[in-house]
C-alpha positions in Angstrom: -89.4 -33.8 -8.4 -91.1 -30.4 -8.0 -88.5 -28.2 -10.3 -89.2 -25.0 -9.0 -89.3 -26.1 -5.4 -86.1 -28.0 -5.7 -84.2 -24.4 -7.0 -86.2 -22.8 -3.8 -84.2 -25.1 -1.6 -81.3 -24.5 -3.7 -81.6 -21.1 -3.4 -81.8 -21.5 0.2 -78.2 -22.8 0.5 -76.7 -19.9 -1.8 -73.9 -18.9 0.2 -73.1 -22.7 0.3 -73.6 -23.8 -3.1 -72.6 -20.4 -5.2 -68.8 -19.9 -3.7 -68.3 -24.2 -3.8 -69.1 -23.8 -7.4 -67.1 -21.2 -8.4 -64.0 -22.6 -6.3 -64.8 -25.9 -8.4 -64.8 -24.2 -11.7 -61.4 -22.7 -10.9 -59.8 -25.7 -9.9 -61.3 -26.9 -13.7 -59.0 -24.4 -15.6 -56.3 -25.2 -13.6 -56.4 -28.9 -13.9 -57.2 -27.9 -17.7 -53.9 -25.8 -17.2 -51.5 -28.6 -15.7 -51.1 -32.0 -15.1 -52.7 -34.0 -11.8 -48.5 -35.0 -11.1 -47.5 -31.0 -11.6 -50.4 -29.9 -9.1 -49.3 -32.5 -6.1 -45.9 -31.7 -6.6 -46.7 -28.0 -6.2 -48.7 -28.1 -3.6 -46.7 -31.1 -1.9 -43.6 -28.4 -1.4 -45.1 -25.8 0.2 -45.5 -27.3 4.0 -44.8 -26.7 7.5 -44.8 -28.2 10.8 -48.0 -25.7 11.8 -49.6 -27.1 8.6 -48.6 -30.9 9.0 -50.9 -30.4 12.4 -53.4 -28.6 11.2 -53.8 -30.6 8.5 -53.7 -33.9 10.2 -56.4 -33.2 12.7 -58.8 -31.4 10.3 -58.8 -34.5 7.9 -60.5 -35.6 11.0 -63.8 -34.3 10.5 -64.1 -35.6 6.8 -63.7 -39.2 8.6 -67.0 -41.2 8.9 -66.8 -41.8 12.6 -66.9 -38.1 13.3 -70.1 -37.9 10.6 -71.7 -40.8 12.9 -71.1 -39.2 15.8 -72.6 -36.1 14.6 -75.4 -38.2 13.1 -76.0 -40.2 17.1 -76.0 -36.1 18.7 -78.8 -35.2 16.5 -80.8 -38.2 17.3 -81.3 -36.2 20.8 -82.7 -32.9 19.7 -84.1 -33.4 15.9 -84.6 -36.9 14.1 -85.3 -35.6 10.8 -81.8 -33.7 10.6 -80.0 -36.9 11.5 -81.8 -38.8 9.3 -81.1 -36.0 6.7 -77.3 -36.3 7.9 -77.3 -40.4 7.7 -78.8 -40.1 4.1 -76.0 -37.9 2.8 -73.4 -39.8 4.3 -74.4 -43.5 3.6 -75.7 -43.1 -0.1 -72.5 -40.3 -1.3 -70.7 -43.0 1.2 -72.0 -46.1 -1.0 -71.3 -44.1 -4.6 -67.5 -43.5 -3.2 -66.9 -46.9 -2.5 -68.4 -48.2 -5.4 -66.0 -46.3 -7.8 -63.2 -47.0 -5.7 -63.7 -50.7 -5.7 -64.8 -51.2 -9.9 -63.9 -48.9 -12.2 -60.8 -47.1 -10.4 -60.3 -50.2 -8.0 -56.6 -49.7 -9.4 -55.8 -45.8 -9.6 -52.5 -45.0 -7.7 -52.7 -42.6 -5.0 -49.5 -39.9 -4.8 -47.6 -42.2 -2.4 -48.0 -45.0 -5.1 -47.5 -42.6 -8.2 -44.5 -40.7 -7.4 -42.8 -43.8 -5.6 -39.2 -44.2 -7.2 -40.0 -40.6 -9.1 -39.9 -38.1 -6.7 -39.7 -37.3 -3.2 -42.7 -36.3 -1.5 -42.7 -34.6 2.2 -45.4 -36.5 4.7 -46.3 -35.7 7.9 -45.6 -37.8 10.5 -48.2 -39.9 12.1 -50.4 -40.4 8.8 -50.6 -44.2 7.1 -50.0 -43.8 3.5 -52.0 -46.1 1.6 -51.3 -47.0 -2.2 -54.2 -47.4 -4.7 -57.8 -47.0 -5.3 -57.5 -43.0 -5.3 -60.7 -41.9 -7.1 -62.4 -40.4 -5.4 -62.0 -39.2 -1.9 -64.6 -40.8 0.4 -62.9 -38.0 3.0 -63.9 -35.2 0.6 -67.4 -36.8 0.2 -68.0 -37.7 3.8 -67.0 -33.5 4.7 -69.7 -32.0 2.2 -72.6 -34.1 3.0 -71.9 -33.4 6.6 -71.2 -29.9 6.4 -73.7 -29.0 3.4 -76.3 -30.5 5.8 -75.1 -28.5 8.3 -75.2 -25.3 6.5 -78.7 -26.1 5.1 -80.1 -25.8 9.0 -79.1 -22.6 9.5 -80.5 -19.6 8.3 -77.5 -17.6 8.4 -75.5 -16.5 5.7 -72.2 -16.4 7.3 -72.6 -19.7 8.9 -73.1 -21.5 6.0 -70.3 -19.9 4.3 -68.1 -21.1 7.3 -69.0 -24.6 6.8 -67.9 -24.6 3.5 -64.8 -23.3 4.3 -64.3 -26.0 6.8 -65.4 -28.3 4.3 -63.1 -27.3 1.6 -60.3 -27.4 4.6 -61.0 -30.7 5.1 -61.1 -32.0 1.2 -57.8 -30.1 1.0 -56.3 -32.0 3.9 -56.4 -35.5 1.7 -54.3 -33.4 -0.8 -51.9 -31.9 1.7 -51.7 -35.4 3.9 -50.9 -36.9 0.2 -53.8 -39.5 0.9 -54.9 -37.9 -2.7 -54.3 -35.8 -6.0 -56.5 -32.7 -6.0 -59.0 -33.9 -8.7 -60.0 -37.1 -6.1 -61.1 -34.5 -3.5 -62.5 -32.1 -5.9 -64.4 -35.6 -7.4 -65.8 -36.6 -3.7 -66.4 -33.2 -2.9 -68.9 -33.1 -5.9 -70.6 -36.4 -4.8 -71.1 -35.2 -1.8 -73.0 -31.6 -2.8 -75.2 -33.6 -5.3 -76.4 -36.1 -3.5 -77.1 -34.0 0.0 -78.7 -31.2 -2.0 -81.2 -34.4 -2.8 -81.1 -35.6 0.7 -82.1 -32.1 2.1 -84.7 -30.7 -0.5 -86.3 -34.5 -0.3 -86.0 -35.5 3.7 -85.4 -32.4 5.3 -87.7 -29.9 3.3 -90.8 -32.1 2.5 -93.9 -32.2 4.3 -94.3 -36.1 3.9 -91.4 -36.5 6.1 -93.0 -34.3 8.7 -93.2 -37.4 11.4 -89.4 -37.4 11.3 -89.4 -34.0 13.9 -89.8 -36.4 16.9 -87.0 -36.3 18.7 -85.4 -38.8 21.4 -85.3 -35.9 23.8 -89.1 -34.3 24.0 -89.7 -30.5 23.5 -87.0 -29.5 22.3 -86.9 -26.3 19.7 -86.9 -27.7 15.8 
């Protein structure tokens, strides 16, 4: 890998990459500060039935059929951007699983924690599911799709919004109670590293150049 062209592309995605890391090094100290439990618990009481919807349908777009769709849209207009897209998704996708199924196959997700400990408040509608926790393929899955996203536009604000909506998402497995905060913070991690790859070694490089053919002819790259 080309060091100095890899922190060009990096540089590239500032507004992206700079704020997502500071967020994450926050979240550090407090995890540092209190225990995974404390933070659920805290977080867990402060709901409302505006935030049980908005939560609920955000989680949405951190779901890998809303990825593939985006994925199938940019088959149309420019293949090397949904290739970029598919990359991000499958291989953060494959790294998710693969933790969730071997080493933390067996870590209890809040439902499964704080069963017959304390009460937690769920919003209606949402399947609670029990174990393998670590980390959040939902958290993953948002990031790669919306740090790909952010890395085809030029603007500055733009990519900022996406990581808001991407952070929104990760959030929403804490909120729904599908995860503790360090699972989403974990996934959202994966997913950062391994588009920032996808994008500085599909997107950006000339040797992938035959990739800009598009499904739909003539259209602007």
């Amino acid at each position: 890998m080309d060091e100095i062209s890899y922190k060009i592309s990096l540089r590239k995605n500032y507004w992206f990459i700079c704020p997502y890391l500071i967020l994450f090094l926050i979240l550090v100290i407090f995890h540092l500060c209190y225990s995974k439990p404390d933070i659920h618990l805290f977080i867990n009481k402060y709901n409302s039935a505006f935030l049980d919807n908005f939560f609920k349908w955000i989680t949405v777009l951190g779901d890998g059929f809303f990825t593939m769709g985006i994925v199938c849209i940019f088959l149309f207009f420019h293949f090397r951007k949904s290739v970029t897209i598919f990359s991000a998704f499958l291989i953060s996708g494959i790294i998710v699983q693969s933790l969730k199924t071997t080493i933390f196959s067996e870590t209890l997700r809040p439902t499964g924690y704080f069963e017959g400990k304390a009460t937690l408040h769920y919003v209606e509608g949402v399947y609670q599911l029990y174990i393998q926790s670590f980390p959040s393929g939902h958290s993953a899955s948002a990031f790669a799709l919306f740090f790909c996203l952010a890395a085809f536009t030029k603007y500055k604000s733009v990519k900022f919004l996406l990581l808001v909506i991407a952070s929104l998402t990760a959030f929403s497995r804490v909120y729904l109670s599908q995860h503790f905060l360090n699972d989403a913070m974990a996934g959202s991690l994966i997913g950062v590293i391994v588009t920032s790859l996808m994008v500085y070694f599909i997107y950006e490089r000339k040797p992938f150049a035959f990739l800009d053919n598009s499904i739909i002819p003539n259209q602007v790259k």
